[in-house]
One Martini backbone bead per residue (centre of mass of N, CA, C, O) as a GRO file, in nm:
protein
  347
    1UNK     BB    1  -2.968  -1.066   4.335
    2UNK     BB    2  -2.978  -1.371   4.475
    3UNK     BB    3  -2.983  -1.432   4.794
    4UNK     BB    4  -2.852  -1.758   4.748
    5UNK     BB    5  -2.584  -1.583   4.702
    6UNK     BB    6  -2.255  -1.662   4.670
    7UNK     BB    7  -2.000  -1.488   4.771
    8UNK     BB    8  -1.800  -1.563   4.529
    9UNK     BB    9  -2.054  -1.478   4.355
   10UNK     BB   10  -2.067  -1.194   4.412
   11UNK     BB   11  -1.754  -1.057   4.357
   12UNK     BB   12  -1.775  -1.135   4.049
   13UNK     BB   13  -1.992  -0.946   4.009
   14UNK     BB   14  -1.874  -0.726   4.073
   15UNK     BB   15  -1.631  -0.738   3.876
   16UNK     BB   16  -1.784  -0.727   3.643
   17UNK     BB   17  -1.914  -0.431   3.694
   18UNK     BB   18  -1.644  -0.265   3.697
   19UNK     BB   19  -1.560  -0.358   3.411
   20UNK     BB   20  -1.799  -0.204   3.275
   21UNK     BB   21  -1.746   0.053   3.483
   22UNK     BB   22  -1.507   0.226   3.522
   23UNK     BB   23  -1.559   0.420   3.820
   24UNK     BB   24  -1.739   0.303   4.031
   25UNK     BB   25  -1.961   0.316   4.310
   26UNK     BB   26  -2.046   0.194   4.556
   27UNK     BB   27  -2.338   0.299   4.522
   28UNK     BB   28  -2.398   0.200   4.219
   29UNK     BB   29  -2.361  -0.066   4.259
   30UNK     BB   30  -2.555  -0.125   4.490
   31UNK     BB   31  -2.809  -0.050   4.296
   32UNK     BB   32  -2.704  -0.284   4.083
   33UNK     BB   33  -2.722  -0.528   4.296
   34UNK     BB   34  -2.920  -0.487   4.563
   35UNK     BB   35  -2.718  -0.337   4.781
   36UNK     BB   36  -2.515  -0.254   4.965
   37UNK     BB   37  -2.216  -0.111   5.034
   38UNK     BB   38  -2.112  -0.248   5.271
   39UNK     BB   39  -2.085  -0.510   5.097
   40UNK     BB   40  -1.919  -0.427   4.860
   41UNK     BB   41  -1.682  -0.387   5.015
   42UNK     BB   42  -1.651  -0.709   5.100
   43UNK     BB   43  -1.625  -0.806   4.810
   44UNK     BB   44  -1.346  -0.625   4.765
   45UNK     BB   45  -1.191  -0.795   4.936
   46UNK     BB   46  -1.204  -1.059   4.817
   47UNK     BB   47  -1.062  -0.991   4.573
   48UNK     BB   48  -0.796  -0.896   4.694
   49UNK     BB   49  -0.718  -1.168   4.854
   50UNK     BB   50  -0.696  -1.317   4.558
   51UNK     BB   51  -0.547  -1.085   4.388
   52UNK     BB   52  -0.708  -0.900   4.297
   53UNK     BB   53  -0.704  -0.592   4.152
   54UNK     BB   54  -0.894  -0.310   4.338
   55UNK     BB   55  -0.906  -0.011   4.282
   56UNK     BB   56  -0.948   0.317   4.511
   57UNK     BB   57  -1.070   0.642   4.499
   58UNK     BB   58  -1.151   0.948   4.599
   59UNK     BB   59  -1.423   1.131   4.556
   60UNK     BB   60  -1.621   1.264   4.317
   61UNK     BB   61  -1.431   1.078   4.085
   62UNK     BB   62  -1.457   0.820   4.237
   63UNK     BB   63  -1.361   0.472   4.228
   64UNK     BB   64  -1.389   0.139   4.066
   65UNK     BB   65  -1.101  -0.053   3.969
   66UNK     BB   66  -0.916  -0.262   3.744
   67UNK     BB   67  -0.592  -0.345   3.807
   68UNK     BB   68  -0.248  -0.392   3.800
   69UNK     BB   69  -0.131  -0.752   3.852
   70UNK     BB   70  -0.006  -1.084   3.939
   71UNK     BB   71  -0.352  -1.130   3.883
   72UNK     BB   72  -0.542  -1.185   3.648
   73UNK     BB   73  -0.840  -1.070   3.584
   74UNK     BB   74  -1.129  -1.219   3.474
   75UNK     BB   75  -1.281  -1.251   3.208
   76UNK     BB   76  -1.609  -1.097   3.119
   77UNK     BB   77  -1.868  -1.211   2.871
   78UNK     BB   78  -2.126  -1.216   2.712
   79UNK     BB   79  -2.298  -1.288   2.462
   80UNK     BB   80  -2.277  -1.050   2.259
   81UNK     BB   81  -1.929  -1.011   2.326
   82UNK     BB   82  -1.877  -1.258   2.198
   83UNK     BB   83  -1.993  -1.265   1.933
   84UNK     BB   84  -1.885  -0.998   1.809
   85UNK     BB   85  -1.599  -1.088   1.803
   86UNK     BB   86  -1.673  -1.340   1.603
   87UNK     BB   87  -1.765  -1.070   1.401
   88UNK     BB   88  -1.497  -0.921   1.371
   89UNK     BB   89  -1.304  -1.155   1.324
   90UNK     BB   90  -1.470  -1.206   1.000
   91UNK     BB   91  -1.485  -0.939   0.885
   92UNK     BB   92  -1.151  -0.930   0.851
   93UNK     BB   93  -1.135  -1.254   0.715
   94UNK     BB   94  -1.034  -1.453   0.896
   95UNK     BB   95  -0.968  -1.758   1.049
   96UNK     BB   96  -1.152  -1.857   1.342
   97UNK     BB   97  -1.114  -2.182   1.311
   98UNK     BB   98  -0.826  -2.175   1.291
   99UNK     BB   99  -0.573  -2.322   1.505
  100UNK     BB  100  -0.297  -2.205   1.292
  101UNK     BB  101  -0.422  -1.931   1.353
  102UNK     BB  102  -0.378  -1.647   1.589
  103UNK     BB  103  -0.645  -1.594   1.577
  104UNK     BB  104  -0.823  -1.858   1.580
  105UNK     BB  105  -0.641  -1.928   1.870
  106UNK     BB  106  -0.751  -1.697   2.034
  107UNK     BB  107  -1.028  -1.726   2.018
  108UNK     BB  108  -1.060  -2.008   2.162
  109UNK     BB  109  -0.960  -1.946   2.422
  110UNK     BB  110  -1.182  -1.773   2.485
  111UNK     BB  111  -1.427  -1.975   2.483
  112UNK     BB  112  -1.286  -2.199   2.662
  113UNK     BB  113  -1.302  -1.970   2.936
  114UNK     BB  114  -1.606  -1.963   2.930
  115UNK     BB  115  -1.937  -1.980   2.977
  116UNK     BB  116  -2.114  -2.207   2.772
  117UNK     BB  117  -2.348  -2.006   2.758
  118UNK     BB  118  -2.175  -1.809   2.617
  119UNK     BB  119  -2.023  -1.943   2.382
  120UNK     BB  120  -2.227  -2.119   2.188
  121UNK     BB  121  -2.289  -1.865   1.971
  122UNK     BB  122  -2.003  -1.833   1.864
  123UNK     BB  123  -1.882  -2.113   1.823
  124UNK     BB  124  -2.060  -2.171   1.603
  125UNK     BB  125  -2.025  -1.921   1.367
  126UNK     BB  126  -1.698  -2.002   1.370
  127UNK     BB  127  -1.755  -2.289   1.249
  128UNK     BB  128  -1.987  -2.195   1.007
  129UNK     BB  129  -1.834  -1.993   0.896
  130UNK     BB  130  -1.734  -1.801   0.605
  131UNK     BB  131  -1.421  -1.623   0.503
  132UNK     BB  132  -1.390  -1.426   0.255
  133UNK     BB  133  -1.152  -1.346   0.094
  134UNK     BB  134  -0.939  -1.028   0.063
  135UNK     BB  135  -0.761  -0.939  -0.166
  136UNK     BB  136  -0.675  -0.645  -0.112
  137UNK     BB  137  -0.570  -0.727   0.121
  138UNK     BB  138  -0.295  -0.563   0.401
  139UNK     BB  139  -0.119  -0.736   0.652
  140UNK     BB  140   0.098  -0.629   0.841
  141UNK     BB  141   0.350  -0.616   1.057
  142UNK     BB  142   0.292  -0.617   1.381
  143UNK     BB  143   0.570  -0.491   1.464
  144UNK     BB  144   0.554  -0.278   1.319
  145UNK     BB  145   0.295  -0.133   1.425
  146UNK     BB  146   0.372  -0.091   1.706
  147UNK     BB  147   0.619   0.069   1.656
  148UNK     BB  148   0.386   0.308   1.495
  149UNK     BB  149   0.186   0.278   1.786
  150UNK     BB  150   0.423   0.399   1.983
  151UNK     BB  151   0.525   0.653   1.875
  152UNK     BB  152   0.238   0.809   1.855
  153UNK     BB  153   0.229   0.819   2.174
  154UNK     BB  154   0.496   0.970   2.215
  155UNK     BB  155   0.556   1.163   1.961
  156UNK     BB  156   0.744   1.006   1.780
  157UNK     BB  157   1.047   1.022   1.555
  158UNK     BB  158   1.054   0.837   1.226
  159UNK     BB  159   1.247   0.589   1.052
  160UNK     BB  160   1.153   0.486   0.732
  161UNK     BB  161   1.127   0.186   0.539
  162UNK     BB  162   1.067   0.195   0.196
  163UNK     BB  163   0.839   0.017  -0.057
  164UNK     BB  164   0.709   0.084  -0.350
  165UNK     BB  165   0.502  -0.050  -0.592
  166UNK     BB  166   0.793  -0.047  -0.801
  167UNK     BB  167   1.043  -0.086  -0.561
  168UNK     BB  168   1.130   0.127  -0.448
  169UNK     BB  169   1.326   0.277  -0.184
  170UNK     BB  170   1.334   0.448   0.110
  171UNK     BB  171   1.416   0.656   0.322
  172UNK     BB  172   1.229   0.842   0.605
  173UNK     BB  173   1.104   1.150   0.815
  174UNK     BB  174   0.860   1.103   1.052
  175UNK     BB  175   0.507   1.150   1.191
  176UNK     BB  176   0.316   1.018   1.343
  177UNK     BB  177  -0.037   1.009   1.351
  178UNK     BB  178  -0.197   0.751   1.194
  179UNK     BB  179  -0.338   0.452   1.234
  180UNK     BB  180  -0.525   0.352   0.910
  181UNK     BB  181  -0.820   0.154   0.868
  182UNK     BB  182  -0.892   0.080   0.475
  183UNK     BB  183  -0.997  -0.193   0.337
  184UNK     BB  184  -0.810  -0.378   0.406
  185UNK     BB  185  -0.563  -0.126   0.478
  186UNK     BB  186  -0.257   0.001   0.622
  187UNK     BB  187  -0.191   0.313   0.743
  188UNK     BB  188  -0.003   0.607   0.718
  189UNK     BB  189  -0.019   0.923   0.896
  190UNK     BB  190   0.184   1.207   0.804
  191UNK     BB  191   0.495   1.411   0.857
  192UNK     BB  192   0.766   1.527   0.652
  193UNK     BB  193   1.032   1.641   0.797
  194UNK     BB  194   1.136   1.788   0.541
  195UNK     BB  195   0.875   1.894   0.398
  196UNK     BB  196   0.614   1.961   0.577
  197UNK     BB  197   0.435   1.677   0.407
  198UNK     BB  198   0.171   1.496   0.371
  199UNK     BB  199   0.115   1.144   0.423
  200UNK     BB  200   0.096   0.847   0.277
  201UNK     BB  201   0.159   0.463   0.393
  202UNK     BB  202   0.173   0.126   0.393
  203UNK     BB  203   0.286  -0.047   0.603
  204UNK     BB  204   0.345  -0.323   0.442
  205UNK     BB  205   0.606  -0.129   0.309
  206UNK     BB  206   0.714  -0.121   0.578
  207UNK     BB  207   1.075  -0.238   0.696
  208UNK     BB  208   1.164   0.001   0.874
  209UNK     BB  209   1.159   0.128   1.251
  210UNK     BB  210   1.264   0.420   1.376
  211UNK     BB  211   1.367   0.566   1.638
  212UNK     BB  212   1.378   0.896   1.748
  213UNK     BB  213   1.426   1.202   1.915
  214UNK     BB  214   1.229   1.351   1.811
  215UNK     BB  215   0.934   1.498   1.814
  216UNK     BB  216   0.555   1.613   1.851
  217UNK     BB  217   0.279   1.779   1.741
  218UNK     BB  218  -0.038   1.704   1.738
  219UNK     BB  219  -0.316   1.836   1.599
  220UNK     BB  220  -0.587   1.952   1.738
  221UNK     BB  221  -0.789   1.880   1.410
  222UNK     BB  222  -0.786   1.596   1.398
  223UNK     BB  223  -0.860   1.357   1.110
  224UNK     BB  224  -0.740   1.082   1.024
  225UNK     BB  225  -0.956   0.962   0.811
  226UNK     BB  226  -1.014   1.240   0.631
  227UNK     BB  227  -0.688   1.285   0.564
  228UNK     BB  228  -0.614   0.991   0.430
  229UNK     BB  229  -0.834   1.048   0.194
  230UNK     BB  230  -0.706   1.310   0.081
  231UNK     BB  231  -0.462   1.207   0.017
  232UNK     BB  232  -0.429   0.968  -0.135
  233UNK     BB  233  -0.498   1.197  -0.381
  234UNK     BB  234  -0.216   1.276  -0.327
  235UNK     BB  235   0.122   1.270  -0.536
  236UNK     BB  236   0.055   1.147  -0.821
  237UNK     BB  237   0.171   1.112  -1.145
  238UNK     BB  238  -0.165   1.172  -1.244
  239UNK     BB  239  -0.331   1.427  -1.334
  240UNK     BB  240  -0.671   1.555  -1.238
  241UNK     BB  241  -0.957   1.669  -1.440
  242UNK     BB  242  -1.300   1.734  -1.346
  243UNK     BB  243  -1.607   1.859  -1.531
  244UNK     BB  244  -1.913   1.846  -1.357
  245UNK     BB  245  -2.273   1.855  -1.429
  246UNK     BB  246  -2.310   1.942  -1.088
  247UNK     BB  247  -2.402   2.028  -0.819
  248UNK     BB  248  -2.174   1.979  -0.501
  249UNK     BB  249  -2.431   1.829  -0.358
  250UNK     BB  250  -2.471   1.579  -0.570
  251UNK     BB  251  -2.119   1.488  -0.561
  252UNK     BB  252  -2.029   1.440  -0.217
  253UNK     BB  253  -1.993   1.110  -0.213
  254UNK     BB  254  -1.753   1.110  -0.352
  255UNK     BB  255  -1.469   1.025  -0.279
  256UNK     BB  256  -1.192   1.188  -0.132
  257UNK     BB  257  -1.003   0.937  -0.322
  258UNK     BB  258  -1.037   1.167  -0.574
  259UNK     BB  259  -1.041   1.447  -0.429
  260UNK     BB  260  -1.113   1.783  -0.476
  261UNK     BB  261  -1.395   1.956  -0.435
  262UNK     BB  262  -1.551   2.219  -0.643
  263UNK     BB  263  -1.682   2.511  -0.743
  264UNK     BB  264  -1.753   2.643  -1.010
  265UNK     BB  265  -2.082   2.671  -1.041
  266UNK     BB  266  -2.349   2.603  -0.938
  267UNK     BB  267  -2.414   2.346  -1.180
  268UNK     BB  268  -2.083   2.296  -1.124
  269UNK     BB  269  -1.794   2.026  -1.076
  270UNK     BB  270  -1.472   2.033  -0.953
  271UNK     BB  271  -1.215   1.759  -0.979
  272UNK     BB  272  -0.909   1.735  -0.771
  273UNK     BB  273  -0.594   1.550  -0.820
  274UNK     BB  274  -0.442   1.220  -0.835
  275UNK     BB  275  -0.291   0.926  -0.993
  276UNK     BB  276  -0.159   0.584  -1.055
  277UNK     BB  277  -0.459   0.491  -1.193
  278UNK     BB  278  -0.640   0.564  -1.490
  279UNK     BB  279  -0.808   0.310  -1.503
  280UNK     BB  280  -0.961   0.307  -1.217
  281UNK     BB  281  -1.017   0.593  -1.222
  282UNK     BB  282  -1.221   0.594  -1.475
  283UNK     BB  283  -1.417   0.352  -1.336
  284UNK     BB  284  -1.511   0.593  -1.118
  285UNK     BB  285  -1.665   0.764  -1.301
  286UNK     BB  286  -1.872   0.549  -1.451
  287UNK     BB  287  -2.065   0.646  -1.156
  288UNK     BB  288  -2.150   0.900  -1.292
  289UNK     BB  289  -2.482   1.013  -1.390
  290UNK     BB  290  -2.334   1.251  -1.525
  291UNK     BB  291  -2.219   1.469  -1.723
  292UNK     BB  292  -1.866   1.479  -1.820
  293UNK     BB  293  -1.521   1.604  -1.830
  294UNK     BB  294  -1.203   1.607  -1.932
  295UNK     BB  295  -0.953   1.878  -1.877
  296UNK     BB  296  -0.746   1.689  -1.691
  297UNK     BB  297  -0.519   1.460  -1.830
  298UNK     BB  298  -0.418   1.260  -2.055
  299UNK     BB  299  -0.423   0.970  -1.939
  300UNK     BB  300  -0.720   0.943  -1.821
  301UNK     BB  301  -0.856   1.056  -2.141
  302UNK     BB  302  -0.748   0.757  -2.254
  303UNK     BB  303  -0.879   0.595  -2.045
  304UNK     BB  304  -1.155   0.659  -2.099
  305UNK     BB  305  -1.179   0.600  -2.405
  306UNK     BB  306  -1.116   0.318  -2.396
  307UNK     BB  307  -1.351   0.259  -2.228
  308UNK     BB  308  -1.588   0.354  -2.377
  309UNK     BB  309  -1.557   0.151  -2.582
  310UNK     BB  310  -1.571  -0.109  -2.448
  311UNK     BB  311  -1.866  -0.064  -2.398
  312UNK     BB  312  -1.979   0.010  -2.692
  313UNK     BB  313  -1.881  -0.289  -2.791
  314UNK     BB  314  -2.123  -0.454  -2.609
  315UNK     BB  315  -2.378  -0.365  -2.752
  316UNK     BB  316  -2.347  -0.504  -3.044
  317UNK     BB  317  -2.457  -0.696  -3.201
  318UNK     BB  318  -2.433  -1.029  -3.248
  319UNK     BB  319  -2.323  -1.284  -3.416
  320UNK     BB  320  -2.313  -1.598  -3.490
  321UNK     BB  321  -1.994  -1.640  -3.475
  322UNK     BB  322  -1.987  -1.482  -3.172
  323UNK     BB  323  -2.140  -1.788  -3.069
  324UNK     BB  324  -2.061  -2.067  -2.920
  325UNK     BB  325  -2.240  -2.301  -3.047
  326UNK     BB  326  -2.385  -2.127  -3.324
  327UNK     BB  327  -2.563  -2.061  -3.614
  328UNK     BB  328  -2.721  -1.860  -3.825
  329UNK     BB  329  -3.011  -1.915  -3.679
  330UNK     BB  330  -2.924  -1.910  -3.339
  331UNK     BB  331  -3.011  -1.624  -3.287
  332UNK     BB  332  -3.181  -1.537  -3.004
  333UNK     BB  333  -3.274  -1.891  -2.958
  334UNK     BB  334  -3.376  -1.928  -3.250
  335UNK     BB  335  -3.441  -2.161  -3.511
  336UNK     BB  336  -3.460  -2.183  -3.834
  337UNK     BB  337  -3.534  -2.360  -4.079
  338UNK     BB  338  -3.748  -2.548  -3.874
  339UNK     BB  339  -3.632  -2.574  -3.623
  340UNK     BB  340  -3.546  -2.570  -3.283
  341UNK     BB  341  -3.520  -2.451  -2.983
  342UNK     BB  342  -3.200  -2.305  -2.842
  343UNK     BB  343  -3.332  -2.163  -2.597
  344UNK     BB  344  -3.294  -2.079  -2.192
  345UNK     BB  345  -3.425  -2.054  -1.940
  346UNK     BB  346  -3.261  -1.905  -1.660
  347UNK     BB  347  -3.286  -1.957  -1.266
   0.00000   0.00000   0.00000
């Protein structure tokens, strides 16, 4: 802190070095901004005048901390913390330039509050950067979401009204333990009150959350993202079971929404599972690079079949006839016949 900065100025720099770290003490402070602790005691009268409220608790534990009160106290960001903040609202799709858009009209408001140098670099980035959509996400009703982000907090079990992929509808009384961002779509990680086995549901189809009278005691070893990511395979109208040839350490990496994964013998390993989408499902086995068999699942085996064929179909040399735009002569790119050449090297 330079000696000719103004108090009004001290007390600000100090209430930002709280803002970054909630309970830090005078001794601490007055360390980091290089004055005295009894300075730091008059910055934070200042701040409290201004009506700044600024807890201070006593003992080993105690320090200082920006508490709720009656004037919200200003928001003070870096310049890398301004930037990552419009590169995260970017990377989840959002249109962070849309004046429009809740997400890029809340952007807006935060850098038109900041101080020019440090707004200038996110900025740029939010006005030229362009956020292609992610077909696949799907973002659910925020009321929703709050809703069973508020019952998860309190521990409360909701009744949720849910419409499944195919439109059926259907109430169920669930255990909310944890609401899961994962690839562009929200889901709910739950445990069925009736039948006391884990679910997961997209959020964006679940219409309406009713809070219960019941609580619950959320698992004190949950894994909220790896539990999702396991029952995701489970639960789907299509069994699969298929017998990898290589052992369990070298196809670890299978998604665990694949099933899950278990030694056969040293040399070769089982994955178990179940899915909605046999043609998906057969589609993410040909990433598989070593020999592997379908055993459980006609539908599956239908679906790799199929996909199997469809590949095999791809490599058959084409005749002149299947080339639009091209004579009997003019496979390959070479015209026959004295012709002239046919083919473009394209860069």
């Amino acid at each position: 802190m330079r000696p000719d900065t103004s108090p009004a100025a001290r007390a600000l720099i100090t209430m930002e070095a709280i803002q970054d770290q909630p309970g830090i003490t005078a001794e601490r402070l007055a360390e980091r901004l290089g004055v005295s602790a009894r300075a730091i005691r008059r910055y934070v009268g200042i701040l409290r005048d201004a009506e700044i409220p600024v807890e201070s608790t006593r003992g080993p534990a105690g320090g200082y901390r920006l508490g709720r009160g009656t004037r919200l106290p200003p928001l003070v960001f870096s310049s890398a913390e301004a930037l990552g903040l419009v590169m995260a609202v970017l990377d989840g799709h959002h249109p962070a330039a849309d004046p429009d858009d809740p997400v890029g009209a809340a952007v807006a408001k935060l850098l038109r509050a900041m101080p020019q140098h440090v707004a200038d670099q996110a900025d740029v980035v939010r006005r030229s950067t362009a956020a292609a959509p992610d077909r696949g996400a799907a973002r659910p009703d925020p009321a929703t979401t709050v809703d069973l982000v508020r019952a998860r907090s309190e521990n409360r079990c909701v009744a949720v009204l849910y419409r499944s992929e195919n439109g059926r509808e259907f109430t169920t009384e669930v255990e909310p333990w944890a609401v899961v961002v994962r690839h562009g779509r929200w889901y709910l990680l739950c445990r069925s009150v009736r039948s006391g086995t884990v679910r997961t549901y997209r959020v964006d189809r679940i219409h309406r959350v009713e809070p219960l009278d019941r609580t619950f005691r959320l698992p004190d070893d949950l894994d909220p993202v790896g539990s999702l990511e396991e029952h995701l395979a489970a639960g789907w109208e299509h069994p699969t079971e298929v017998l990898i040839e290589a052992p369990l350490a070298e196809v670890a990496w299978l998604p665990r929404t694949m099933g899950r994964l278990e030694a056969a013998d040293e040399g070769r390993t089982r994955l178990v599972g179940t899915t909605s989408n046999p043609r998906g499902y057969a589609e993410d086995l040909a990433r598989i690079l070593v020999p592997f068999t379908v055993v459980g699942g006609p539908d599956l085996r239908t679906a790799v079949a199929a996909l199997a064929a469809h590949l095999a179909a791809a490599t058959r040399r084409p005749s002149a006839d299947d080339i639009p735009g091209r004579g009997a002569g003019d496979v390959g790119g070479v015209r026959s016949a004295g012709g002239a050449t046919a083919g473009r090297t394209m860069q």
